[in-house]
C-alpha positions in Angstrom: 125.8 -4.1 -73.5 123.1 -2.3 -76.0 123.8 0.6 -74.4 127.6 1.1 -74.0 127.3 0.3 -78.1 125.2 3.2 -78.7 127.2 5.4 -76.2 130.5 4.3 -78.3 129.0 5.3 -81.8 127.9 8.6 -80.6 131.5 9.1 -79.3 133.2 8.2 -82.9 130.5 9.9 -84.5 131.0 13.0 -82.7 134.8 12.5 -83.1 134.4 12.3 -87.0 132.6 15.5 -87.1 134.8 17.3 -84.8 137.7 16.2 -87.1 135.8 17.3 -90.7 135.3 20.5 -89.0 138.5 21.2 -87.7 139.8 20.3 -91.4 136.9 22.3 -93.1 138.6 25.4 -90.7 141.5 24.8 -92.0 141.0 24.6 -95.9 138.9 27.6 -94.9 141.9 29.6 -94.0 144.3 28.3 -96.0 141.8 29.4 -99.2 142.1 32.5 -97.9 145.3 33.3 -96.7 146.0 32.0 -100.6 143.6 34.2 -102.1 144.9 37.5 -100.2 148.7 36.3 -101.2 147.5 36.4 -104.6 146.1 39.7 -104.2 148.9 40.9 -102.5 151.2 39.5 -105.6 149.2 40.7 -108.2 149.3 44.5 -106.9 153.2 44.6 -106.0 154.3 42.4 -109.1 151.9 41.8 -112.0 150.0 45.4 -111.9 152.9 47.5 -112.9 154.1 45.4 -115.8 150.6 45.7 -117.2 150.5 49.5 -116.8 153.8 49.6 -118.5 153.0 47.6 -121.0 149.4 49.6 -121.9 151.6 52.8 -121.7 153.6 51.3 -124.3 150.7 50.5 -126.2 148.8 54.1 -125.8 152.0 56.0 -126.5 152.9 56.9 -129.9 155.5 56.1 -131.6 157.2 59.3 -132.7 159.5 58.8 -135.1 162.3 61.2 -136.4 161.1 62.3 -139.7 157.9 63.5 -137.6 160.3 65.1 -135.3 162.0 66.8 -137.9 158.4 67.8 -139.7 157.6 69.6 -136.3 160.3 71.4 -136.4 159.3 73.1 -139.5 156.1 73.8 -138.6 156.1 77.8 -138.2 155.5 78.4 -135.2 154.9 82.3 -135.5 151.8 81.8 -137.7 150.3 79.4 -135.5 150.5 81.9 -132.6 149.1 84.9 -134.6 146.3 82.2 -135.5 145.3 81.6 -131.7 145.4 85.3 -131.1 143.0 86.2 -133.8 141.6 83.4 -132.2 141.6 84.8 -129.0 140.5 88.5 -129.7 137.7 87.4 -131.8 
């Protein structure tokens, strides 16, 4: 009878590790098949409102009195300037 004991708690023993494994596979997997989902998600969706919003943040905001200052810049001295800059 000793024996057939022993034999039976090395069977559920076994049994119990081969179940923890199985489960330790799985949470394995799942972890990640989540973690490259998130990946995935984070390139298609979150990456270009980020860029946008740092282009937003980088660009100036030109408004239209500067637009209208440009304008009056004159723009034939400034090129005679880069050609005596040039030919110097």
């Amino acid at each position: 009878m000793l024996h057939e004991e022993k034999i039976d708690y090395i069977y559920e023993t076994l049994r119990k590790q081969e179940g923890r494994y199985k489960r330790a596979i799985w949470s394995k997997w799942i972890f990640r098949t989540l973690v490259i989902w998130y990946l995935y998600y984070s390139f298609v969706y979150l990456l270009p409102g980020y860029i946008d919003n740092l282009k937003e943040m980088l660009t100036p905001n030109i408004t239209k009195s500067v637009s209208e200052s440009i304008d009056k810049i004159d723009k034939e001295e400034l090129i005679n300037k880069f050609k005596s800059l040039i030919t110097k």
